[in-house]
py3Dmol code that shows the C-alpha trace and the ligand (Angstrom):
import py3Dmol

protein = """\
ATOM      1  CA  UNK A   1     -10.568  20.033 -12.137  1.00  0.00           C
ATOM      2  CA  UNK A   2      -8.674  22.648 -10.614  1.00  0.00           C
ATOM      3  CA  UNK A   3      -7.864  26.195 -11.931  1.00  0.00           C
ATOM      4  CA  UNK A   4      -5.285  26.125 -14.929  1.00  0.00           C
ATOM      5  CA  UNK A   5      -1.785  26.791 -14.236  1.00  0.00           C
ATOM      6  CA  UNK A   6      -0.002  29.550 -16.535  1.00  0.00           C
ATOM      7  CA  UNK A   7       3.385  28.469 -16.119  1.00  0.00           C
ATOM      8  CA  UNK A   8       4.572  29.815 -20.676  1.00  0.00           C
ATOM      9  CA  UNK A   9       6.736  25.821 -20.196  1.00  0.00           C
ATOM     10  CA  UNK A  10       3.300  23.899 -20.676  1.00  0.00           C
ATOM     11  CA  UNK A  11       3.030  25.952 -24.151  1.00  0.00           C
ATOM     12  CA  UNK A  12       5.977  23.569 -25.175  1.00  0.00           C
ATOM     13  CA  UNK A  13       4.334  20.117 -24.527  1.00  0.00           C
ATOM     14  CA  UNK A  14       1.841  17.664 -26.128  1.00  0.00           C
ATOM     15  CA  UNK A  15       0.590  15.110 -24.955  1.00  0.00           C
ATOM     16  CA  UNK A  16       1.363  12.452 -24.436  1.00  0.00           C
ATOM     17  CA  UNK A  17       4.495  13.853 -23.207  1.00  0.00           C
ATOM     18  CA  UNK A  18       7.277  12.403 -23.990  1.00  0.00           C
ATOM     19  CA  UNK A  19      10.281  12.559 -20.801  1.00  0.00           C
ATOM     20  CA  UNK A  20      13.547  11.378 -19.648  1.00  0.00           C
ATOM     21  CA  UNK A  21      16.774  11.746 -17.467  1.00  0.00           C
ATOM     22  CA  UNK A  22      19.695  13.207 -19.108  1.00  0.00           C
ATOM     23  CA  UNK A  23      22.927  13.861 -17.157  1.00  0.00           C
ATOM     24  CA  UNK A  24      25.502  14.733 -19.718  1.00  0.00           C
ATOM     25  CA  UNK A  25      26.073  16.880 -23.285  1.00  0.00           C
ATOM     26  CA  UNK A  26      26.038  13.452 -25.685  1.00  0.00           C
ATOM     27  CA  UNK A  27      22.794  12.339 -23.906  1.00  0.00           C
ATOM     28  CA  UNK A  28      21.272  15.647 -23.856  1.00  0.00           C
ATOM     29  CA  UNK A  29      22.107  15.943 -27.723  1.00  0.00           C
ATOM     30  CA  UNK A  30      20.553  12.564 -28.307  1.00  0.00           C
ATOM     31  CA  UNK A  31      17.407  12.875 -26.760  1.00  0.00           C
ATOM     32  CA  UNK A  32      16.723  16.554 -27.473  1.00  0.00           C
ATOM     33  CA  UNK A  33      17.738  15.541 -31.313  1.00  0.00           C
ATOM     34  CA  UNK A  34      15.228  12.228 -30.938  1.00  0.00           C
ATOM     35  CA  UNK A  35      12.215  14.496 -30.114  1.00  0.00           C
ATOM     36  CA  UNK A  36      12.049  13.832 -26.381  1.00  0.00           C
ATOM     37  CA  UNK A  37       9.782  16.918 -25.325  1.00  0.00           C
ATOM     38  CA  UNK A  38      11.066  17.423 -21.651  1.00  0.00           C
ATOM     39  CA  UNK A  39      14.700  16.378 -20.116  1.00  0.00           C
ATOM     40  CA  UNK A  40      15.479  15.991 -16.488  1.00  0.00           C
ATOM     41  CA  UNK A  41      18.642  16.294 -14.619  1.00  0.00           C
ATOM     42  CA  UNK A  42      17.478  13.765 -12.116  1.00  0.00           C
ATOM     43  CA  UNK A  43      19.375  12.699  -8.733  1.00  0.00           C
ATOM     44  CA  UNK A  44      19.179   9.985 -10.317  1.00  0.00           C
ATOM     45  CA  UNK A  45      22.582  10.388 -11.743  1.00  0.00           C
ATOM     46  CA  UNK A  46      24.211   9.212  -8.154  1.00  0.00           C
ATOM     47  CA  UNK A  47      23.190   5.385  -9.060  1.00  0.00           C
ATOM     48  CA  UNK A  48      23.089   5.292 -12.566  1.00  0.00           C
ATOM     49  CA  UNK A  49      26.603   7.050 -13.137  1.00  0.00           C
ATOM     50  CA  UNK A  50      27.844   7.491 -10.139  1.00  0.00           C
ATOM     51  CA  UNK A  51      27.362   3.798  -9.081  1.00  0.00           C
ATOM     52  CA  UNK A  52      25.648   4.823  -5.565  1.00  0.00           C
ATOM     53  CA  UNK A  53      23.184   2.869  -3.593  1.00  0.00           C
ATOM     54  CA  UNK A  54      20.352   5.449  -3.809  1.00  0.00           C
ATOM     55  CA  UNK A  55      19.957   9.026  -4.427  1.00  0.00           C
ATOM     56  CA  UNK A  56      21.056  10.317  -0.938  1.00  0.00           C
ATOM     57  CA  UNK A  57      24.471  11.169  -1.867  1.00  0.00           C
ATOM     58  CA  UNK A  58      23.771  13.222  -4.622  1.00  0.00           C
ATOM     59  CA  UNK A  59      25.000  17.086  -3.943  1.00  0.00           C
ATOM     60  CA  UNK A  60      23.687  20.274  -5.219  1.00  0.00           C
ATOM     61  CA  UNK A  61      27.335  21.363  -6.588  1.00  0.00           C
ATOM     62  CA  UNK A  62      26.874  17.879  -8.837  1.00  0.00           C
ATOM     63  CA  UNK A  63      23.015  18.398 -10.247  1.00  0.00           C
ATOM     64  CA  UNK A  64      24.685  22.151 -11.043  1.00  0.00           C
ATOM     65  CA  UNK A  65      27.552  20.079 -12.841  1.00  0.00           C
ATOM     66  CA  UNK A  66      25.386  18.039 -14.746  1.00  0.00           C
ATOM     67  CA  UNK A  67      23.034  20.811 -15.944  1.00  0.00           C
ATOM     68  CA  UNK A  68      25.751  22.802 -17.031  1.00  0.00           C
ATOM     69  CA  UNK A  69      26.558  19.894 -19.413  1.00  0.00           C
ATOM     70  CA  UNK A  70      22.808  19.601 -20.471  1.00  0.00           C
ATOM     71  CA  UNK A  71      21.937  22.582 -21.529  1.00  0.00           C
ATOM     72  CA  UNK A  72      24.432  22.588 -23.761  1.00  0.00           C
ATOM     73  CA  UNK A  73      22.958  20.051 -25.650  1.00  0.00           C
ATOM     74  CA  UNK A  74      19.611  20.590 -25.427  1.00  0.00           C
ATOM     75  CA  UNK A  75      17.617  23.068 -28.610  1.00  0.00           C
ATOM     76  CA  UNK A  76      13.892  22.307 -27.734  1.00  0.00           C
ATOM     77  CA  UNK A  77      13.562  20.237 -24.877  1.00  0.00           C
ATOM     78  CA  UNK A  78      12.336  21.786 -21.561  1.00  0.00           C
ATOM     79  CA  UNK A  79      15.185  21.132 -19.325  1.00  0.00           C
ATOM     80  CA  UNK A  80      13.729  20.636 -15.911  1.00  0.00           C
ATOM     81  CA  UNK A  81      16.807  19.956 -12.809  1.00  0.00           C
ATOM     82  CA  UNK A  82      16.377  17.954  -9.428  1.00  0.00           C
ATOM     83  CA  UNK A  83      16.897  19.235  -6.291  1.00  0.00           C
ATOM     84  CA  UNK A  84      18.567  17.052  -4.374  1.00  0.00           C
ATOM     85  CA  UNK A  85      18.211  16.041  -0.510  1.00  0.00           C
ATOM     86  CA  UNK A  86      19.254  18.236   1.871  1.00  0.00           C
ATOM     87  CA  UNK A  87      19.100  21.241  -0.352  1.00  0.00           C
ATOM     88  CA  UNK A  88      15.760  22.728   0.457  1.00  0.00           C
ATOM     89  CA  UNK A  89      15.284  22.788   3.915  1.00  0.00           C
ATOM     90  CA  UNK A  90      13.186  25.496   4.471  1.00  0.00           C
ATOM     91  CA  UNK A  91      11.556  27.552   1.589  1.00  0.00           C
ATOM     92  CA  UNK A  92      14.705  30.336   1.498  1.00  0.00           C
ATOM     93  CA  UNK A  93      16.943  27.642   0.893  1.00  0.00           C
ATOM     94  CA  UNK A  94      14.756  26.108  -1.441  1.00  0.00           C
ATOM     95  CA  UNK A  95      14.551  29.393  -3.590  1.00  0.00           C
ATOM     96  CA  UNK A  96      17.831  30.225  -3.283  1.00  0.00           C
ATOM     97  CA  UNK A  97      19.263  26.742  -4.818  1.00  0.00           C
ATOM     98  CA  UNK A  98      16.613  26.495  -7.618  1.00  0.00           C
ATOM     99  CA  UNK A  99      17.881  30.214  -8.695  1.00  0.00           C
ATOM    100  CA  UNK A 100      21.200  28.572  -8.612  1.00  0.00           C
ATOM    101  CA  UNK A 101      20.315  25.162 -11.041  1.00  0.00           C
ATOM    102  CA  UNK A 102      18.386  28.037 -13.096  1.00  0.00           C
ATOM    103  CA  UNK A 103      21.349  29.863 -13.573  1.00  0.00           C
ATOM    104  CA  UNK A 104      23.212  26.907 -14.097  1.00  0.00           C
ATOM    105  CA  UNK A 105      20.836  25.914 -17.481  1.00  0.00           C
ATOM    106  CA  UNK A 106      17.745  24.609 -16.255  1.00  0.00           C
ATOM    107  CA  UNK A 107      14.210  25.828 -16.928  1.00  0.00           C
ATOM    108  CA  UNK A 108      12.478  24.584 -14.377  1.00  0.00           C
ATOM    109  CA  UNK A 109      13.232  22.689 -10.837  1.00  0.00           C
ATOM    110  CA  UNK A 110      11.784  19.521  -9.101  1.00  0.00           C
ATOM    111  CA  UNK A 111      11.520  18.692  -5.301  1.00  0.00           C
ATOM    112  CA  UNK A 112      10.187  15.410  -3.853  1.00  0.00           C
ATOM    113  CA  UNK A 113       6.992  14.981  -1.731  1.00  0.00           C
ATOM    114  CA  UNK A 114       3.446  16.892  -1.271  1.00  0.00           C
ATOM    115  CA  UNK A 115       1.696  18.587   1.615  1.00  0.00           C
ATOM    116  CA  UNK A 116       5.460  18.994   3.838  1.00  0.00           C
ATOM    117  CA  UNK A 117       6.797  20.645   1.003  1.00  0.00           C
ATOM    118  CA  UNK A 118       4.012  23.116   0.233  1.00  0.00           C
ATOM    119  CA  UNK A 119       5.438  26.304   1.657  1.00  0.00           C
ATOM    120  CA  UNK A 120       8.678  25.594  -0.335  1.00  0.00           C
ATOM    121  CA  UNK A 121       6.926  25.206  -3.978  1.00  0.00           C
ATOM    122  CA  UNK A 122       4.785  28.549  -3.204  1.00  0.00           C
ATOM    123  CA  UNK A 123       8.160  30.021  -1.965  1.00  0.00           C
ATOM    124  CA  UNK A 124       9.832  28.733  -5.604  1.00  0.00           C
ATOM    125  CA  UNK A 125       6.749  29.708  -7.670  1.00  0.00           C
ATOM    126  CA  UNK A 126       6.200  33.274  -5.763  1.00  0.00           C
ATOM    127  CA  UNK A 127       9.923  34.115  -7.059  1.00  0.00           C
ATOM    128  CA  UNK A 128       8.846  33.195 -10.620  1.00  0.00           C
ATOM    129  CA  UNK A 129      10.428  29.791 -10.872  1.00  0.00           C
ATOM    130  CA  UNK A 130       8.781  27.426 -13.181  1.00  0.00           C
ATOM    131  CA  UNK A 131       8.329  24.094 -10.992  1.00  0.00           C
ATOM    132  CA  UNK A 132       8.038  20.103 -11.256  1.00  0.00           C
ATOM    133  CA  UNK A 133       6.759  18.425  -8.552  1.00  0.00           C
ATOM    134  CA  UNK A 134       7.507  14.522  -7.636  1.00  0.00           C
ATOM    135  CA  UNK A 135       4.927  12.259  -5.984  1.00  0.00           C
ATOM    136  CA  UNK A 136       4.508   8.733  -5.093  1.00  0.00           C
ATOM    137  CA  UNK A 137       7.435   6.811  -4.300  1.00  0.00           C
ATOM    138  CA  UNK A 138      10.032   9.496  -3.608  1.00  0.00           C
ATOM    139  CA  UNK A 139      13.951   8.177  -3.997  1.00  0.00           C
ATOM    140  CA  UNK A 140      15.491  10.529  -1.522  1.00  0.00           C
ATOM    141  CA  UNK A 141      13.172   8.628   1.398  1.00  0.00           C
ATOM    142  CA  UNK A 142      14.198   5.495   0.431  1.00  0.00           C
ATOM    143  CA  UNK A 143      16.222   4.652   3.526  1.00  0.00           C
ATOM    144  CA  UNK A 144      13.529   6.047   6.177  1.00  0.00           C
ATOM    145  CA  UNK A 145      10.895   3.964   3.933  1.00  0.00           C
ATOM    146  CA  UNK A 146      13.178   0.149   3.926  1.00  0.00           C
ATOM    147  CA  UNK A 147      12.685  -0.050   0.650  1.00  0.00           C
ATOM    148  CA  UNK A 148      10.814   1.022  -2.901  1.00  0.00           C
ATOM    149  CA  UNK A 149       7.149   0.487  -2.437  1.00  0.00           C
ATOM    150  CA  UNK A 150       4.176   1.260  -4.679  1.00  0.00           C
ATOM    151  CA  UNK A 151       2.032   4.070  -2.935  1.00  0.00           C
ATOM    152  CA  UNK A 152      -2.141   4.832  -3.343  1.00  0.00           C
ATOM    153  CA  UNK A 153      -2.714   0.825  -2.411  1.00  0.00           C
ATOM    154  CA  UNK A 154      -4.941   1.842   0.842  1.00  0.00           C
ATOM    155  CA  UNK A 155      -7.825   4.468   0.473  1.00  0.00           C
ATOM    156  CA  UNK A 156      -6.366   6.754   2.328  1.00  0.00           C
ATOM    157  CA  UNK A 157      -2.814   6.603   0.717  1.00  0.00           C
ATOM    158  CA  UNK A 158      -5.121   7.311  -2.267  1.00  0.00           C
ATOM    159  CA  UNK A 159      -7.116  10.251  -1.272  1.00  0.00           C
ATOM    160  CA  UNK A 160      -3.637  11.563   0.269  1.00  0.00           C
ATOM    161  CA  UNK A 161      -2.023  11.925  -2.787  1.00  0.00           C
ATOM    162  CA  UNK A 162      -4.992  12.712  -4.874  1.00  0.00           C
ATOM    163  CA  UNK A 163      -5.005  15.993  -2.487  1.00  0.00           C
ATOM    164  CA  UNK A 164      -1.470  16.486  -2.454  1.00  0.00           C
ATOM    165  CA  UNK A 165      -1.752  16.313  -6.472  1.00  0.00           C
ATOM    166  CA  UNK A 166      -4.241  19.339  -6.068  1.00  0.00           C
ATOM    167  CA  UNK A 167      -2.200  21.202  -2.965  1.00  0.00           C
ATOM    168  CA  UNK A 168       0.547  21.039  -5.142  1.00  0.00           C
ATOM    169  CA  UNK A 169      -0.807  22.058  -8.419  1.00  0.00           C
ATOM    170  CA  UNK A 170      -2.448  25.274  -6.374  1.00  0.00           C
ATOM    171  CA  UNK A 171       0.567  25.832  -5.152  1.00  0.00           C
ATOM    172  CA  UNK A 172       1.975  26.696  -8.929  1.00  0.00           C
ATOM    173  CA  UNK A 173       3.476  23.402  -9.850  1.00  0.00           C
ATOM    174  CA  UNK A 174       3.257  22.818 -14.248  1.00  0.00           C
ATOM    175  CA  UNK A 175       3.468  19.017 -13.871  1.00  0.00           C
ATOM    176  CA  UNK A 176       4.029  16.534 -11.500  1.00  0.00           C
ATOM    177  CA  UNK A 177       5.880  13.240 -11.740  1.00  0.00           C
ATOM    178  CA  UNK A 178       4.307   9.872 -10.201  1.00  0.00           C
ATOM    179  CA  UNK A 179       6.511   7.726  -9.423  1.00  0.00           C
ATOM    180  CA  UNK A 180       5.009   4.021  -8.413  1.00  0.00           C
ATOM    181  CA  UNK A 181       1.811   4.901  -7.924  1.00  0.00           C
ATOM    182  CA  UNK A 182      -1.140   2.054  -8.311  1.00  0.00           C
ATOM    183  CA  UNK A 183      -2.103   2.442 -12.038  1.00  0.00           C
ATOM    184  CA  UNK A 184      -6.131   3.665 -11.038  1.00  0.00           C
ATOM    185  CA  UNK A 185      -4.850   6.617  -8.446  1.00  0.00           C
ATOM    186  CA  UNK A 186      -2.755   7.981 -10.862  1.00  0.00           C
ATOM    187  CA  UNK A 187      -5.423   7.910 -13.371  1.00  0.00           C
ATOM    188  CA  UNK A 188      -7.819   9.622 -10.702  1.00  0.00           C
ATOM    189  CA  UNK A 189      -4.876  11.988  -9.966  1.00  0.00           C
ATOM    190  CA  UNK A 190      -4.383  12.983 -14.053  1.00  0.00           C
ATOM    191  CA  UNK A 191      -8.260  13.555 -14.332  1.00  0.00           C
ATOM    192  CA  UNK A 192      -8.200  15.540 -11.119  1.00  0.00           C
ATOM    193  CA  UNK A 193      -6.051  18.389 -12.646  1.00  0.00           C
ATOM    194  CA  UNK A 194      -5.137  20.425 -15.299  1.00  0.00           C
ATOM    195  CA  UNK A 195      -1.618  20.299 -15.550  1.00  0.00           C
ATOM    196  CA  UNK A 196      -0.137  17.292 -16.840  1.00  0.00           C
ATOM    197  CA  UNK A 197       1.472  14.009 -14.842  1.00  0.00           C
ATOM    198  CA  UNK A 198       4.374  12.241 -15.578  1.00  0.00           C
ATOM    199  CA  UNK A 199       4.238   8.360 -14.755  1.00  0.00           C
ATOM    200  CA  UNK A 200       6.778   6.021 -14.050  1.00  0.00           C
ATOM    201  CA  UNK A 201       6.172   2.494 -12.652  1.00  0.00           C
ATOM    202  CA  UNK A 202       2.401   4.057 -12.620  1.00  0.00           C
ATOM    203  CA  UNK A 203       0.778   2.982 -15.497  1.00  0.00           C
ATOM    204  CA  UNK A 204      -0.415   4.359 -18.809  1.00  0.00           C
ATOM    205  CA  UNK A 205      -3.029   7.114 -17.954  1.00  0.00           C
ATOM    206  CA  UNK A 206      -0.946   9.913 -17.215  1.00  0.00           C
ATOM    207  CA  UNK A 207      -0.628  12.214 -19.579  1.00  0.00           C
ATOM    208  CA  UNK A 208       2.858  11.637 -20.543  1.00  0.00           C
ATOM    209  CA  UNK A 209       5.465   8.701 -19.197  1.00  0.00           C
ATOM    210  CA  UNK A 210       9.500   9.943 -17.727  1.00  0.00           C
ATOM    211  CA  UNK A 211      12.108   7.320 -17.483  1.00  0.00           C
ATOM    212  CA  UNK A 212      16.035   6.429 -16.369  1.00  0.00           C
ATOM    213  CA  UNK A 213      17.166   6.742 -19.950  1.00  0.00           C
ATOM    214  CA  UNK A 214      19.932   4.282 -18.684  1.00  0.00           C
ATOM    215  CA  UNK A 215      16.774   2.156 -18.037  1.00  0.00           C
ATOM    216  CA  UNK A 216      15.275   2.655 -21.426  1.00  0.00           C
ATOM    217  CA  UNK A 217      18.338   2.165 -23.783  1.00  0.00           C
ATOM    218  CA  UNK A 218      20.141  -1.018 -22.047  1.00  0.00           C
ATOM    219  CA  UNK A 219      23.373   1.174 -20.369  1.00  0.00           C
ATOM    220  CA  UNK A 220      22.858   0.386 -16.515  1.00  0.00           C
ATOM    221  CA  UNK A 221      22.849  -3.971 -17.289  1.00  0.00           C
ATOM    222  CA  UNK A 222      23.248  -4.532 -13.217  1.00  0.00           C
ATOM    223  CA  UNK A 223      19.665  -3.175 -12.259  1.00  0.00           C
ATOM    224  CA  UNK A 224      16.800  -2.814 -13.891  1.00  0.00           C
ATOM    225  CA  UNK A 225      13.394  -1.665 -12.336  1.00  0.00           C
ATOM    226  CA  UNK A 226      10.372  -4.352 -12.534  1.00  0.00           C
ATOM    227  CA  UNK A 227       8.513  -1.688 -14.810  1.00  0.00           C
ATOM    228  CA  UNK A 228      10.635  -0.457 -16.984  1.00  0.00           C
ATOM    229  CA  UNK A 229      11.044  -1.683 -20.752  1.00  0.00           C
ATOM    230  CA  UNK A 230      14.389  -2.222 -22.050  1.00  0.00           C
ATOM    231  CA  UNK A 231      14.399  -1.321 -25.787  1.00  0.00           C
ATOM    232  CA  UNK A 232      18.529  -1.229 -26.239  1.00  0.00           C
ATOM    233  CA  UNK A 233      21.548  -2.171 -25.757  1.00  0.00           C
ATOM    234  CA  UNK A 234      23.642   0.399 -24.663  1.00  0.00           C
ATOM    235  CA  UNK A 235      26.043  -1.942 -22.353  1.00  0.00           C
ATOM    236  CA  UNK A 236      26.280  -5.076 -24.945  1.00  0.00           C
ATOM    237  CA  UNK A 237      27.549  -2.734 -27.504  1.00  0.00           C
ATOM    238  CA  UNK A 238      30.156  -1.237 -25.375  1.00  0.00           C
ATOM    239  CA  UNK A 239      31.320  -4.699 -24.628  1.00  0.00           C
ATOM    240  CA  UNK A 240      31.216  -5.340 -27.840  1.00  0.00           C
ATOM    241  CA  UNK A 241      33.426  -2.502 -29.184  1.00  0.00           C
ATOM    242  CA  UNK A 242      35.636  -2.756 -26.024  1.00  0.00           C
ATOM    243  CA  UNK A 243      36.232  -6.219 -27.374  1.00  0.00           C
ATOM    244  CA  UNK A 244      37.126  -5.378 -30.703  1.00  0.00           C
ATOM    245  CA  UNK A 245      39.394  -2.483 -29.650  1.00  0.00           C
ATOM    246  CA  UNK A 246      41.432  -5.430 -27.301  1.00  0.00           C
ATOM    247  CA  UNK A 247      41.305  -7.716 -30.354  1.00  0.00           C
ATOM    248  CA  UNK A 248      42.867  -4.719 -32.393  1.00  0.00           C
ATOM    249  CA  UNK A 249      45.626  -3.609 -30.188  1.00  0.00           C
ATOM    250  CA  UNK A 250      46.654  -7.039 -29.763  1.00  0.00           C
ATOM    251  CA  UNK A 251      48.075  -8.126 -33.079  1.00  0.00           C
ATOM    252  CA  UNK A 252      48.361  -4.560 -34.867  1.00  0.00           C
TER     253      UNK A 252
END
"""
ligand_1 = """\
8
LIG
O 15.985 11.323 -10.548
C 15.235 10.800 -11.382
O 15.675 10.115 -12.313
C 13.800 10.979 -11.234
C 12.942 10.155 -12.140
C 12.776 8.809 -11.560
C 11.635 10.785 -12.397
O 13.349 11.705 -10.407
"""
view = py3Dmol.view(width=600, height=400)
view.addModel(protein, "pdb")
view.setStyle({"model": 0}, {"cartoon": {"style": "trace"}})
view.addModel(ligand_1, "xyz")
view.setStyle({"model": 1}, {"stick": {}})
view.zoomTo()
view.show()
């Protein structure tokens, strides 16, 4: 165990903690309104409504766009924003576009990757910016990578991350999302600290899960990720009503 962070955000979570992309004000109402403890304006918003291949397009100017939206539908939720590629370079860059999403709505900010990214989380945390990191399988390297692959399958993938989990958690981070990590390292990763981890694709002992809410209520019917449960029908039932609407107009 590491020393506990003090970051006032982890006041407003339980575990298991509940968390989920939200890109918009009727999504952000939703989920805030269903109980969902922590929201994120992920880059994920590129594929999932802006049809793109991966998360590499996604600009600063449109994660400010979409928190703007967000916040105003979010009471309780913690409201954390991504920080897309290419917008934290170097650790003045860094701080100076997470004041910007903070401005902009959000409570917190999240960058992808561990020990390269180091000087940039102090850099964010030193200026009194509440912070989310993201490790594992990280989106904006998908292209340099060929592919999405589960991470912490050799040793010393394992013991990499394990130490980046603690590097970053020194570093001032509150949480930290896994994303596609082997089930056991993530467990070994949420035992090894004291702030909390957020799995997706990596198995049930974090201490709370995130997901694509496209992913989770049915809306995004062209691609779904092996891991992720389906538990609605989002896309069927706009079909469905798009249908009836044609069948109305038709014979009025
Ligand atoms: O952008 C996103 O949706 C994310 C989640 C996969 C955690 O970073």
């Amino acid at each position: 165990m590491s020393s506990p962070s003090s970051d006032p955000l982890l006041a407003r979570l339980r575990e298991p903690i509940s968390a989920i992309t939200a890109y918009d004000y009727p999504s952000a109402r939703l989920c805030d309104g269903a109980g969902v403890q922590l929201l994120l304006v992920g880059d994920s918003v590129g594929m999932v409504m802006a049809g793109g291949e991966d998360t590499t397009g996604v600009t600063l100017d449109e994660i400010l766009y979409h928190t703007r939206m967000v916040r105003r539908g979010v009471k309780s939720a913690v409201l954390v924003s991504d920080l897309p590629i290419h917008s934290y370079e170097d650790p003045e860059e860094a701080v100076a576009n997470s004041r910007r999403l903070i401005e902009a709505g959000a409570d917190a900010v999240k960058l992808e990757g561990g020990f390269g990214q180091i000087d940039k989380v102090r850099a964010i945390t030193s200026a009194g910016i509440s912070f989310c990191a993201h490790l594992g399988m990280l989106p904006q390297r998908v292209r340099e990578e060929g592919g999405y692959k589960k991470k912490g399958k050799s040793e010393e993938e394992a013991r990499t991350l394990v130490a980046a989990a603690l590097a970053l958690e020194e570093a001032g981070a509150f949480a930290i999302v896994l994303e596609s990590v082997v089930p056991e390292v993530a467990a070994e990763i949420t035992r090894s600290l004291s702030i909390p981890t957020l799995g997706i694709g990596s198995g049930w002992d974090c201490s709370g899960q995130i997901r694509v809410l496209h992913d989770v209520t049915g809306a995004y019917p062209w691609f779904v990720p092996p891991f992720a449960r389906v538990h609605g029908d989002v896309a069927g039932e706009m079909r469905r009503s798009l249908a009836a609407y044609l069948d109305e107009i038709s014979r009025p």
